[in-house]
C-alpha atoms as a printed R data frame, in Angstrom:
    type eleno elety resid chain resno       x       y       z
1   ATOM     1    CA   UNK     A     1 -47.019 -25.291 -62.493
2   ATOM     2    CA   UNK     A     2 -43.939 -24.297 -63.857
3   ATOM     3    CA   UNK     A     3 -40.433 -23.263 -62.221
4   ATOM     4    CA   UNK     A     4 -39.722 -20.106 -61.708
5   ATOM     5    CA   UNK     A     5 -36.223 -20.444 -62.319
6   ATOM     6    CA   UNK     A     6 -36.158 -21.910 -65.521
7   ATOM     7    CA   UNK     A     7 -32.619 -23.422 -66.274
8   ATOM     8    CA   UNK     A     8 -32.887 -25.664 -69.449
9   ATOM     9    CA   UNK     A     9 -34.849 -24.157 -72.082
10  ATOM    10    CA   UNK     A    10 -36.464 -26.007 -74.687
11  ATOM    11    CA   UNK     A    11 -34.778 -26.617 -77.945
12  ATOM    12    CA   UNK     A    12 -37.574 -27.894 -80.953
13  ATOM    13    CA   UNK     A    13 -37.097 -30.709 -83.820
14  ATOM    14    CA   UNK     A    14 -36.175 -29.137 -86.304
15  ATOM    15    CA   UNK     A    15 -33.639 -26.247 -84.389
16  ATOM    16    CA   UNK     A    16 -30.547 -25.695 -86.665
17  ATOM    17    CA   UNK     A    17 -27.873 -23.554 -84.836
18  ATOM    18    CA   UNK     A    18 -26.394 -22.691 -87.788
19  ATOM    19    CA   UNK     A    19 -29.252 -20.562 -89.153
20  ATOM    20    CA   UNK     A    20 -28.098 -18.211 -86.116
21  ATOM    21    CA   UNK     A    21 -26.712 -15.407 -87.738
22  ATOM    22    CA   UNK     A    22 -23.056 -14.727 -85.856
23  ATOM    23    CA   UNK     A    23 -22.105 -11.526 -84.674
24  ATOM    24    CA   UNK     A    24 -19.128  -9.571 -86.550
25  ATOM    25    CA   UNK     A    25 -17.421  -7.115 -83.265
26  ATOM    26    CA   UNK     A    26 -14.369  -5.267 -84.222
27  ATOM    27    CA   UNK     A    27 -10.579  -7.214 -83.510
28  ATOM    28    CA   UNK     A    28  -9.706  -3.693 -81.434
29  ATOM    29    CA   UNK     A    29 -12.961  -3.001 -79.731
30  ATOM    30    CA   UNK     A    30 -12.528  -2.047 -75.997
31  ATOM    31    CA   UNK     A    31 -14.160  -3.067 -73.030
32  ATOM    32    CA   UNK     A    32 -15.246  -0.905 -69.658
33  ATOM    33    CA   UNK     A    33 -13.018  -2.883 -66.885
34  ATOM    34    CA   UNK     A    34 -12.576  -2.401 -63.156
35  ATOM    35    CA   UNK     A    35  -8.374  -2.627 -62.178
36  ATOM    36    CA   UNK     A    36  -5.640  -1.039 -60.276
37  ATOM    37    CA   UNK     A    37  -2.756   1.060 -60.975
38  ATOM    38    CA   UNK     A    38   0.048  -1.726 -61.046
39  ATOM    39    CA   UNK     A    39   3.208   0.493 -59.987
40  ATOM    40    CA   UNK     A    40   3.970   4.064 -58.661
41  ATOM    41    CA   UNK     A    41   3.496   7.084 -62.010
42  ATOM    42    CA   UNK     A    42   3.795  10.585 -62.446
43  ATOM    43    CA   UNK     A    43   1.626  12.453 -64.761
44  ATOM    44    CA   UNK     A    44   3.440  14.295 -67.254
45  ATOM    45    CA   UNK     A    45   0.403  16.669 -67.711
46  ATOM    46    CA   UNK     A    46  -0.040  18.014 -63.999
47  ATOM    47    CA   UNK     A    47   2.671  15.757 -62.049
48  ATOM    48    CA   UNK     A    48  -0.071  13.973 -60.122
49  ATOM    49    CA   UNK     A    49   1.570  11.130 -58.059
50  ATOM    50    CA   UNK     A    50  -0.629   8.120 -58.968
51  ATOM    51    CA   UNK     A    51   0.369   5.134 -56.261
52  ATOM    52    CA   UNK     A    52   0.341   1.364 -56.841
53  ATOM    53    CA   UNK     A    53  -3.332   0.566 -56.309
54  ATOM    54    CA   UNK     A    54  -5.283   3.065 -57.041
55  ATOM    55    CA   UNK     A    55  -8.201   1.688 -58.757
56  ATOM    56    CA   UNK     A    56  -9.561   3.018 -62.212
57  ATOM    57    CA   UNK     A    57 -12.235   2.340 -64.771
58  ATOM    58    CA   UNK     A    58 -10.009   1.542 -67.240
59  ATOM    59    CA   UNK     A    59 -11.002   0.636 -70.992
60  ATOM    60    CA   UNK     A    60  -9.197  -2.388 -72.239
61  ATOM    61    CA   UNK     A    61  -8.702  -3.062 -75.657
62  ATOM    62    CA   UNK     A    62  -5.846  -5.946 -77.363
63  ATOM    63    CA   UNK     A    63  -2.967  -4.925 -79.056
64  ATOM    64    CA   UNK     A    64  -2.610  -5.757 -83.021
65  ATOM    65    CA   UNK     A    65   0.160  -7.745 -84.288
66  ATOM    66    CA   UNK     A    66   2.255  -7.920 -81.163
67  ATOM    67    CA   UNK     A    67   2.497 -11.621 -79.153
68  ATOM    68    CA   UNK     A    68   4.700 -13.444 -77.094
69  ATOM    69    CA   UNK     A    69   4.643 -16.869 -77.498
70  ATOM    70    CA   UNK     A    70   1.116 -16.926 -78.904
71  ATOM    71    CA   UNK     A    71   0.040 -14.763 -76.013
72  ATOM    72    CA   UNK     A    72  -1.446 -11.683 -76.535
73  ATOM    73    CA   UNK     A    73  -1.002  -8.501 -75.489
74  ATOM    74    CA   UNK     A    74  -3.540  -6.297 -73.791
75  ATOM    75    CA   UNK     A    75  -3.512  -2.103 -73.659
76  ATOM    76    CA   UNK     A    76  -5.252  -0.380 -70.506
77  ATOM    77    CA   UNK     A    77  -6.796   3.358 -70.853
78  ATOM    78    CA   UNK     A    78  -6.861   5.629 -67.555
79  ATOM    79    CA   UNK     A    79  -7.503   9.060 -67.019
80  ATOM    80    CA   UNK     A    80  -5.031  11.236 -64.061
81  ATOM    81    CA   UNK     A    81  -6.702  11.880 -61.376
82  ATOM    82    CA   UNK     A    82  -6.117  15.732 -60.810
83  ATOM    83    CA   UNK     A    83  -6.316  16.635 -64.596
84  ATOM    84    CA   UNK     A    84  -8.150  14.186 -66.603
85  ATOM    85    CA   UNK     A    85  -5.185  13.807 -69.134
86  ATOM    86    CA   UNK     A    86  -5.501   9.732 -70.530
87  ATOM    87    CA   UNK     A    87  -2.428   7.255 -69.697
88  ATOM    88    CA   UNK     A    88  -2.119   4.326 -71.572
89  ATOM    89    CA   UNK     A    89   0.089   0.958 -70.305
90  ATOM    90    CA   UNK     A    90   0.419  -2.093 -71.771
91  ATOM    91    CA   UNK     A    91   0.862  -5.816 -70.452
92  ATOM    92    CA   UNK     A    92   4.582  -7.671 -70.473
93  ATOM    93    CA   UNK     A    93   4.332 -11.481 -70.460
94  ATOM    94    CA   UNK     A    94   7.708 -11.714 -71.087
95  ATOM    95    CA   UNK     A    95   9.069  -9.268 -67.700
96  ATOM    96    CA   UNK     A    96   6.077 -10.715 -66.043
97  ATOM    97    CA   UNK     A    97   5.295  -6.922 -65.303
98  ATOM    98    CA   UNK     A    98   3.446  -4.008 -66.970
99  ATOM    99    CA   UNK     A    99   5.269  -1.450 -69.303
100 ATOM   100    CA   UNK     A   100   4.495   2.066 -69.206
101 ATOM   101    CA   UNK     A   101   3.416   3.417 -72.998
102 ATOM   102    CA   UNK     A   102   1.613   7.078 -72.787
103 ATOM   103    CA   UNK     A   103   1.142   9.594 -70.858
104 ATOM   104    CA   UNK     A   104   3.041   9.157 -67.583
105 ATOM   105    CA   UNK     A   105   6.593   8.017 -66.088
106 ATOM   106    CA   UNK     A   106   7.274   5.058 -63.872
107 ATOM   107    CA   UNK     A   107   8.795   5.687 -60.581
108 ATOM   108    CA   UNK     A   108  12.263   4.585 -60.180
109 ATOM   109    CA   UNK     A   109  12.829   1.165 -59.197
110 ATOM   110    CA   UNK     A   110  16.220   0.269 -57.713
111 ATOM   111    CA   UNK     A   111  14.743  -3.696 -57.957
112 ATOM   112    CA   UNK     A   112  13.933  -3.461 -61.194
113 ATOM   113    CA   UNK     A   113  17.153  -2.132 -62.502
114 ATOM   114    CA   UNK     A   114  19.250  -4.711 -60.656
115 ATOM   115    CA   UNK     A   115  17.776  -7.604 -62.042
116 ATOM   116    CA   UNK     A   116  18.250  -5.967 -65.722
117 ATOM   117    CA   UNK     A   117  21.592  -5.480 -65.234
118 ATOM   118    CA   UNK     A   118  22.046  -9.430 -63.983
119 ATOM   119    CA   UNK     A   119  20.155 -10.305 -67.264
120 ATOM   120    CA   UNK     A   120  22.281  -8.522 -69.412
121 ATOM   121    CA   UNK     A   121  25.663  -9.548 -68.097
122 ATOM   122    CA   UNK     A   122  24.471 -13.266 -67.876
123 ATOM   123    CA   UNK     A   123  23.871 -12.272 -71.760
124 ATOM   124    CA   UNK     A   124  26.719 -10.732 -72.384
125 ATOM   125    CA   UNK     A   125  29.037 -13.792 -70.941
126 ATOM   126    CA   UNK     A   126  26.522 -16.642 -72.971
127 ATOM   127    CA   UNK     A   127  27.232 -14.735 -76.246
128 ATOM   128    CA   UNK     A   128  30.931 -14.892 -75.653
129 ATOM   129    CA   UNK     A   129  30.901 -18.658 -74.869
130 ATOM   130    CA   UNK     A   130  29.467 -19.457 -77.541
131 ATOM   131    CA   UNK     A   131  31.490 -18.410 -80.231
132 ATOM   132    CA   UNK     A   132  35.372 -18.865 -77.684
133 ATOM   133    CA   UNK     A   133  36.272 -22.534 -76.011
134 ATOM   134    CA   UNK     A   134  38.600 -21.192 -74.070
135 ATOM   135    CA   UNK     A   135  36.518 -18.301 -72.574
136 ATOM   136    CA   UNK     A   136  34.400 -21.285 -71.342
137 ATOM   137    CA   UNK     A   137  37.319 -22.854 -69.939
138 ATOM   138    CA   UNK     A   138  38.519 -19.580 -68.229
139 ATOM   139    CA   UNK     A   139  35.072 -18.863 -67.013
140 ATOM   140    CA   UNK     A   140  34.746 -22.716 -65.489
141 ATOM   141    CA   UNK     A   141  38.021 -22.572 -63.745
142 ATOM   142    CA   UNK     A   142  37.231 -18.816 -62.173
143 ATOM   143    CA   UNK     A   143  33.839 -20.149 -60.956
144 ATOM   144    CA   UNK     A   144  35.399 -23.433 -59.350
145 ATOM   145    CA   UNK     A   145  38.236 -21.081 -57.839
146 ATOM   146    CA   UNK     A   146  35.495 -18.877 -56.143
147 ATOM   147    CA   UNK     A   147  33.215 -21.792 -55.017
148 ATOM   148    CA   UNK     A   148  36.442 -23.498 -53.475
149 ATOM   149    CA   UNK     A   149  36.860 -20.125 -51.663
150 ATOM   150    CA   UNK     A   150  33.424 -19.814 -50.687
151 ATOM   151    CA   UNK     A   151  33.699 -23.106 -48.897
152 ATOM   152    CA   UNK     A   152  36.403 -22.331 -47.192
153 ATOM   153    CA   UNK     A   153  34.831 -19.322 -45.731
154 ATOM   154    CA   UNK     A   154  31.867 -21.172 -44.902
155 ATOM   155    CA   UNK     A   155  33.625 -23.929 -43.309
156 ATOM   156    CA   UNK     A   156  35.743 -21.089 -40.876
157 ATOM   157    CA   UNK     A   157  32.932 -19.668 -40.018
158 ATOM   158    CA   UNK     A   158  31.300 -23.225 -38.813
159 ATOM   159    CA   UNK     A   159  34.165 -23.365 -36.923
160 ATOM   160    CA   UNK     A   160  34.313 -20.018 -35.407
161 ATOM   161    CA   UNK     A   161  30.682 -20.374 -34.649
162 ATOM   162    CA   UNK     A   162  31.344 -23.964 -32.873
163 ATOM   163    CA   UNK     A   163  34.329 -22.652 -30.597
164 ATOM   164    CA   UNK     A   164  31.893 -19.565 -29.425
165 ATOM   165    CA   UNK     A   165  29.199 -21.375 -29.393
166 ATOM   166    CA   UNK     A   166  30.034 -23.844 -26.105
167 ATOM   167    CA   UNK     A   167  27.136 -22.512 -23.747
168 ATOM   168    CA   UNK     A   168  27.739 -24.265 -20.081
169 ATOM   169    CA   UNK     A   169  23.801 -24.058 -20.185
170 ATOM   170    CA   UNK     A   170  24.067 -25.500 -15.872
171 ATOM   171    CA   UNK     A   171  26.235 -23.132 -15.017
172 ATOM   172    CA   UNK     A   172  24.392 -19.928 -16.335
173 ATOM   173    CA   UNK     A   173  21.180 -21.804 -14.251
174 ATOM   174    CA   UNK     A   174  23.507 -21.849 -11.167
175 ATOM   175    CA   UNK     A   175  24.929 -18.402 -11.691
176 ATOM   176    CA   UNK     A   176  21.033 -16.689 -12.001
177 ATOM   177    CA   UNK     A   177  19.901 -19.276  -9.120
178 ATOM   178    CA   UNK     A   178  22.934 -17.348  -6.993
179 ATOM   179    CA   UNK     A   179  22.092 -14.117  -8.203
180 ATOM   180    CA   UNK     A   180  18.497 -14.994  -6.809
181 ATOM   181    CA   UNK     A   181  19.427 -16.172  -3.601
182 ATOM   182    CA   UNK     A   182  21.354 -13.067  -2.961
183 ATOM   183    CA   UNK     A   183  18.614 -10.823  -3.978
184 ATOM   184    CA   UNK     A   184  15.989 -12.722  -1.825
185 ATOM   185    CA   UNK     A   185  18.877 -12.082   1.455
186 ATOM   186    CA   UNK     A   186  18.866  -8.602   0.452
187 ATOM   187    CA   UNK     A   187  15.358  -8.003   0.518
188 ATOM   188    CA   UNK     A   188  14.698  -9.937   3.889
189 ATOM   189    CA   UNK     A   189  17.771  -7.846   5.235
190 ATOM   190    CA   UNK     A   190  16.250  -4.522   4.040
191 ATOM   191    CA   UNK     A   191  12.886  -5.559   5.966
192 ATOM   192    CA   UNK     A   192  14.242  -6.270   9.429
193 ATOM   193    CA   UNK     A   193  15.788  -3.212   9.329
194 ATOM   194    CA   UNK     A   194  12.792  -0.888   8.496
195 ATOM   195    CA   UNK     A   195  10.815  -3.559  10.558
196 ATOM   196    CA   UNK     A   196  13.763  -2.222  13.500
197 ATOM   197    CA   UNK     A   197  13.357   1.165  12.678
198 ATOM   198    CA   UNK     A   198   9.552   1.483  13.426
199 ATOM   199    CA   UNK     A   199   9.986  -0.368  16.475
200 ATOM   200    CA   UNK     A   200  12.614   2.113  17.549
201 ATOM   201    CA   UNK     A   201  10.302   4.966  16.937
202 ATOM   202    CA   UNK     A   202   7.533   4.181  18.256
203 ATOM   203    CA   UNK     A   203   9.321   2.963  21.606
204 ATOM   204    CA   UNK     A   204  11.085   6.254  21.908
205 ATOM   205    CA   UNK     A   205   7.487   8.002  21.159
206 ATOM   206    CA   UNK     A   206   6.217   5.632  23.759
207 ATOM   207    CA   UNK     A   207   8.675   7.155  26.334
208 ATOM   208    CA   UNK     A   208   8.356  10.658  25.349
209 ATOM   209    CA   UNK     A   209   4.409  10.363  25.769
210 ATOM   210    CA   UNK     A   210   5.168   8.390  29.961
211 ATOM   211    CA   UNK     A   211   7.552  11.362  30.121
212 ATOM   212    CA   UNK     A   212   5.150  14.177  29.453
213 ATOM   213    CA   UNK     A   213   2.245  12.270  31.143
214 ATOM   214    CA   UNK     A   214   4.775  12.618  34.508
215 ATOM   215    CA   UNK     A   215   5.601  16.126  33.990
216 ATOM   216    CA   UNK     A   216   1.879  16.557  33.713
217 ATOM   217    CA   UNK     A   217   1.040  15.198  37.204
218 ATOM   218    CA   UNK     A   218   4.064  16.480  39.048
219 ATOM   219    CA   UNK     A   219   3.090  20.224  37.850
220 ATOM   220    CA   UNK     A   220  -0.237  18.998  39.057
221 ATOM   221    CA   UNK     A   221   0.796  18.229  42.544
222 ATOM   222    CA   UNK     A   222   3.067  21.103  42.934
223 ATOM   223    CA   UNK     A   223  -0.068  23.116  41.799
224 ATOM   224    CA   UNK     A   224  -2.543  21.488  44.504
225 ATOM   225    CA   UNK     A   225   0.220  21.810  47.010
226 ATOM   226    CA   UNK     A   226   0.338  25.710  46.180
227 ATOM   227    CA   UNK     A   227  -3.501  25.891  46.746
228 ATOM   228    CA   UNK     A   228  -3.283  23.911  49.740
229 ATOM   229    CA   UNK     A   229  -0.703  26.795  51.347
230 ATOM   230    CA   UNK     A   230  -3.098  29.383  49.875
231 ATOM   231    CA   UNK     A   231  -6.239  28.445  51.893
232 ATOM   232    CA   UNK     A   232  -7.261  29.383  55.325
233 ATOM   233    CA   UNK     A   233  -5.038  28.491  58.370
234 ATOM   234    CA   UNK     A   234  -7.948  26.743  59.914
235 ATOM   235    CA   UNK     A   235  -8.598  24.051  57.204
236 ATOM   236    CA   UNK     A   236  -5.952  22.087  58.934
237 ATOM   237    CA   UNK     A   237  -8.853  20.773  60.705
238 ATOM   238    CA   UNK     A   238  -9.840  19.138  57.947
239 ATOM   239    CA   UNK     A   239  -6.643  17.303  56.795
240 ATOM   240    CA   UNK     A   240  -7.483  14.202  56.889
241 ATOM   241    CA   UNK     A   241 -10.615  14.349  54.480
242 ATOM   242    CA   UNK     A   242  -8.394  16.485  51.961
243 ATOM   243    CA   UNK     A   243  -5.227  13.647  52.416
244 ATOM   244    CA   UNK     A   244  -7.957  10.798  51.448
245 ATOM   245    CA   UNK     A   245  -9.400  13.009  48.507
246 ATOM   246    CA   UNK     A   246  -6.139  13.488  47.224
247 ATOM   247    CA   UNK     A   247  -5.140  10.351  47.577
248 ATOM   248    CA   UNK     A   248  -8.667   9.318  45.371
249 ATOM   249    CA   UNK     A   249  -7.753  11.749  42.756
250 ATOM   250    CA   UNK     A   250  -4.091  10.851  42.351
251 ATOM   251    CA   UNK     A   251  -5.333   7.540  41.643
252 ATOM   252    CA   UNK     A   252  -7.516   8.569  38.368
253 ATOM   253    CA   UNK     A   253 -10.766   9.477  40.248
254 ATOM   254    CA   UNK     A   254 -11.761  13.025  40.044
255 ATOM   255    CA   UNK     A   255 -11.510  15.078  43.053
256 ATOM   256    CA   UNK     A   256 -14.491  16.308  44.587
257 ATOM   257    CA   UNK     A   257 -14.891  19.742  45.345
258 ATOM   258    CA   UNK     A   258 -14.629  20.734  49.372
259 ATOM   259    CA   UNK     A   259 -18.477  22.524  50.265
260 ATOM   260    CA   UNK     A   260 -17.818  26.225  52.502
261 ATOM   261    CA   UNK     A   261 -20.114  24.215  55.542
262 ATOM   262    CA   UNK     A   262 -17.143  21.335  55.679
263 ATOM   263    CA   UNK     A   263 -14.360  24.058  56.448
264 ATOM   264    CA   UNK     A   264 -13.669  25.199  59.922
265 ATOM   265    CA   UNK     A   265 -14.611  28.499  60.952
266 ATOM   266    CA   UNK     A   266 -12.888  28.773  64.449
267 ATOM   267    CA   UNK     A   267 -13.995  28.765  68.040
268 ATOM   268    CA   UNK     A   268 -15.112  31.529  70.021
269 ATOM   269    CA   UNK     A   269 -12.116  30.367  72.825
270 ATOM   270    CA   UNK     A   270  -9.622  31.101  70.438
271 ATOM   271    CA   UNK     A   271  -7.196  33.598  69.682
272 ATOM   272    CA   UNK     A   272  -8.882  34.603  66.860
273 ATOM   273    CA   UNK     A   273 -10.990  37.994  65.474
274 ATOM   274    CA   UNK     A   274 -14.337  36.126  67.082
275 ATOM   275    CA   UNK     A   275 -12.885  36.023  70.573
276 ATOM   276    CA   UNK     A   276 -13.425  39.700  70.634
277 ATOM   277    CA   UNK     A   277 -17.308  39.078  69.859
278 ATOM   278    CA   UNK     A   278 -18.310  37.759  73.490
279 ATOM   279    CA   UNK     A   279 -17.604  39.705  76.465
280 ATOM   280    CA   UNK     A   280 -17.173  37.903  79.955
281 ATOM   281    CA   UNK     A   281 -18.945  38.705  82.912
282 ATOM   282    CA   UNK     A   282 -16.724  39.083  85.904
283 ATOM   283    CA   UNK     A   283 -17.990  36.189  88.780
284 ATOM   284    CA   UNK     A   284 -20.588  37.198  91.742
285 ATOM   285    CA   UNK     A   285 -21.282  35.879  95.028
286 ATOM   286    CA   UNK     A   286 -23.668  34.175  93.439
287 ATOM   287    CA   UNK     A   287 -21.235  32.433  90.709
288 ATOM   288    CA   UNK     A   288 -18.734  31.292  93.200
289 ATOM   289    CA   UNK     A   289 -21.661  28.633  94.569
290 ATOM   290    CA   UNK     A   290 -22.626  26.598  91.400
291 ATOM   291    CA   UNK     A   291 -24.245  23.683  91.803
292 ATOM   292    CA   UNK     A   292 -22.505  20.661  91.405
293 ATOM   293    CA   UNK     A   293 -24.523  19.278  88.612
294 ATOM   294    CA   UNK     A   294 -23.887  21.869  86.484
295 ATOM   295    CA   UNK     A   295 -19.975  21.661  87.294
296 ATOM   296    CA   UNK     A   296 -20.005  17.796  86.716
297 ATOM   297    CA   UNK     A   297 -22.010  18.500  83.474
298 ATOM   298    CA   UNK     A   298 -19.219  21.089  82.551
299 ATOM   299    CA   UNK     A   299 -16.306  18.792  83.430
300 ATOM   300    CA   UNK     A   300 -17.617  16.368  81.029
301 ATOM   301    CA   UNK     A   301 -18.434  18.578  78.235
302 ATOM   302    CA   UNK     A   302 -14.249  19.529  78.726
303 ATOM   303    CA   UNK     A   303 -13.261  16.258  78.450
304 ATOM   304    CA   UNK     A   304 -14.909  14.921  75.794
305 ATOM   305    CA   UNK     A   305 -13.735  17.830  73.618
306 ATOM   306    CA   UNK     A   306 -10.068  17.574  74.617
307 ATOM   307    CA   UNK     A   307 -10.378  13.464  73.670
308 ATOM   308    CA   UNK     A   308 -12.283  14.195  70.721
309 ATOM   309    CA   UNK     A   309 -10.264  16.675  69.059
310 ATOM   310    CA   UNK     A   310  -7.831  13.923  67.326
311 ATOM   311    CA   UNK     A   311 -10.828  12.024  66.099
312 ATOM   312    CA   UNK     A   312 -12.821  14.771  64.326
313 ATOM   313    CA   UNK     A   313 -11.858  18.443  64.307
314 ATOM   314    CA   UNK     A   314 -15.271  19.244  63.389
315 ATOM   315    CA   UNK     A   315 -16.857  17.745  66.449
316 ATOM   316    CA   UNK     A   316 -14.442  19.508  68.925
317 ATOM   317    CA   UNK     A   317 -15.883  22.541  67.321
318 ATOM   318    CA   UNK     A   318 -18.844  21.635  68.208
319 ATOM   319    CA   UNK     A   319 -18.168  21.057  71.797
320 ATOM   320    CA   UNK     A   320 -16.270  24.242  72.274
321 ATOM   321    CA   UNK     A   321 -18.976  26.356  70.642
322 ATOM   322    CA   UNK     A   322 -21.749  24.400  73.114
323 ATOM   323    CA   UNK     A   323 -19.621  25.633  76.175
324 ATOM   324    CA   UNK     A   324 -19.215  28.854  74.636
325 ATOM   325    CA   UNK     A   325 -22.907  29.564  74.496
326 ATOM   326    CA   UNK     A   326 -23.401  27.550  77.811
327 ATOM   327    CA   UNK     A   327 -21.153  30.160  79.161
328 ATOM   328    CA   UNK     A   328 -23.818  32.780  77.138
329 ATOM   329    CA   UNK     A   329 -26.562  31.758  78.584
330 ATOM   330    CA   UNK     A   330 -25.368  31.481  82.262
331 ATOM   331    CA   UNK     A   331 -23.916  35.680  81.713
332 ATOM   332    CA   UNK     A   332 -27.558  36.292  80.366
333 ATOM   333    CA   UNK     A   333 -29.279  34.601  83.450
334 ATOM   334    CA   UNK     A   334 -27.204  36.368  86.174
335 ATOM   335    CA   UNK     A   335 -28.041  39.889  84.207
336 ATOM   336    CA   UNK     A   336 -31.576  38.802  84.064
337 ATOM   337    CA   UNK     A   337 -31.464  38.063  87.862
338 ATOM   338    CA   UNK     A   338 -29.843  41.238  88.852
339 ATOM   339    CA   UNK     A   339 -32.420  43.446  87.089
340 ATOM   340    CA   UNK     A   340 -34.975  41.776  89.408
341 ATOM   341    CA   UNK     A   341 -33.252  42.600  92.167
């Protein structure tokens, strides 16, 4: 099987490349090519700015009878942009550049017309040296004068440059080390001080806070006190229960409220509005005789209440309202007895 990509082809015997006939082309034929604008143009047509790289397809044909050096020169065909009009440039071996022929301007090119004006005074000062010896001379000596002034110029600066130029390279480290150090202190100084600040508030908040918490429980106590005076002149039986209460609350305990069947109410003996309630039965012959158990009974009742009235109010109360309705019961009995009778 054969290649598919054939790269040698075969060549018979008897093959005589001569017997190829040649093929005649034109000298000025031109050629489709791909290329660039080479430098800034204006259309004369329109006045289209065409820019340095704009790319073209360009027909390229060689220039008849024109060479430089045996090289020849080459003619480029473009067409403007905006209005189609055709602008022709040529090649220019001998500028190393391009030269602008038809249908367009170049841009101007400070650059450009520098270095032509070098070239043509260099030319202008080779033509007269030529034909004058002593222009050469007069040129050689100016040119020596201004190099021997150039070096002198060149050698004060050096020396300028070597008297400013002594950098103490350790003492600029020391200097920025210093400045360092001092920035550090600063900034360590700066924090103790806010550091003291904060303390300082919050220690004066701190006492403002125990001072309000004090004003707090002294209108507190002045406040129980005032409810204290406001109750009933008989709850001074009851002290001591409301002294230990307080004395529970004061410390953080809540104080527990005082039930109506704890309170005194009074006893019937008393000067009070439920003396008037019981009415006493004036003695009889009868009363004068009591028995003696019932006096001894009596005598004790009386002096257990008058010991026990320190201890526990509420048990004297008790006592005193037992001989109260002792005393009930005997004024009952005798009008009980009499209605016999």
């Amino acid at each position: 099987m054969s290649e598919r990509k054939v790269l040698n082809k075969y060549y018979p015997p008897d093959f005589d490349p001569a017997k190829i006939p040649k093929l005649k082309l034109p000298k000025d034929r031109q050629y489709v090519v791909r290329l660039m604008a080479p430098f800034n143009m204006r259309c004369k047509t329109c006045g289209e700015y065409i820019y340095k790289g704009k790319k073209f397809n360009a027909r390229k044909e060689t220039v008849q009878n024109e060479h430089y050096m045996g090289l020849p020169i080459f003619r480029f065909y473009i067409k403007c942009t905006r209005c189609l009009a055709e602008i022709t440039f040529k090649t220019d071996p001998e500028n190393t550049d391009y030269a602008m022929e038809h249908g367009a301007t170049r841009n101007f090119q400070a650059e450009k017309l520098l270095e032509e004006e070098e070239k043509r005074i260099q030319q202008e000062r080779e033509d007269e040296e030529l034909n004058n010896p002593m222009k050469v001379l007069e040129n050689r000596t100016k040119d020596s004068k201004m190099e021997m002034e150039v070096l002198e110029n060149l050698q004060e600066l050096k020396e300028l440059n070597q008297r400013q130029a002594l950098v103490d390279f350790e003492g600029m480290i020391d200097r920025y080390r210093e400045l360092e150090k001092r920035e550090r202190e600063r900034e360590k100084e700066e924090d103790e001080r806010e550091t003291k600040e904060m303390l300082e508030r919050a220690l004066v908040k701190r006492l403002r806070d125990s001072d309000s918490e004090s004003d707090g429980e002294e209108e507190s106590s002045k406040g129980h006190l005032k409810q204290t005076c406001a109750d009933k002149p008989t709850d001074i039986l009851t002290a001591d229960k409301a002294a230990n209460l307080q004395g529970t609350s004061s410390g953080g305990v809540k104080r527990p409220k005082v039930e109506s069947w704890e309170k005194s109410v009074g006893t019937l003996g008393g000067r009070g509005a439920l003396s008037s309630l019981v009415v006493r039965k004036k003695p009889t012959e009868m009363d004068k005789k009591p028995n003696r158990e019932e006096a001894s009974t009596a005598s004790q009742s009386d002096s257990m209440a008058s010991t026990g009235d320190s201890a526990d109010p509420s048990k004297c109360s008790v006592s005193q309202n037992g001989s109260s309705s002792l005393s009930l019961l005997g004024a009952y009995s005798d009008s009980d007895s009499n209605d016999s009778d």
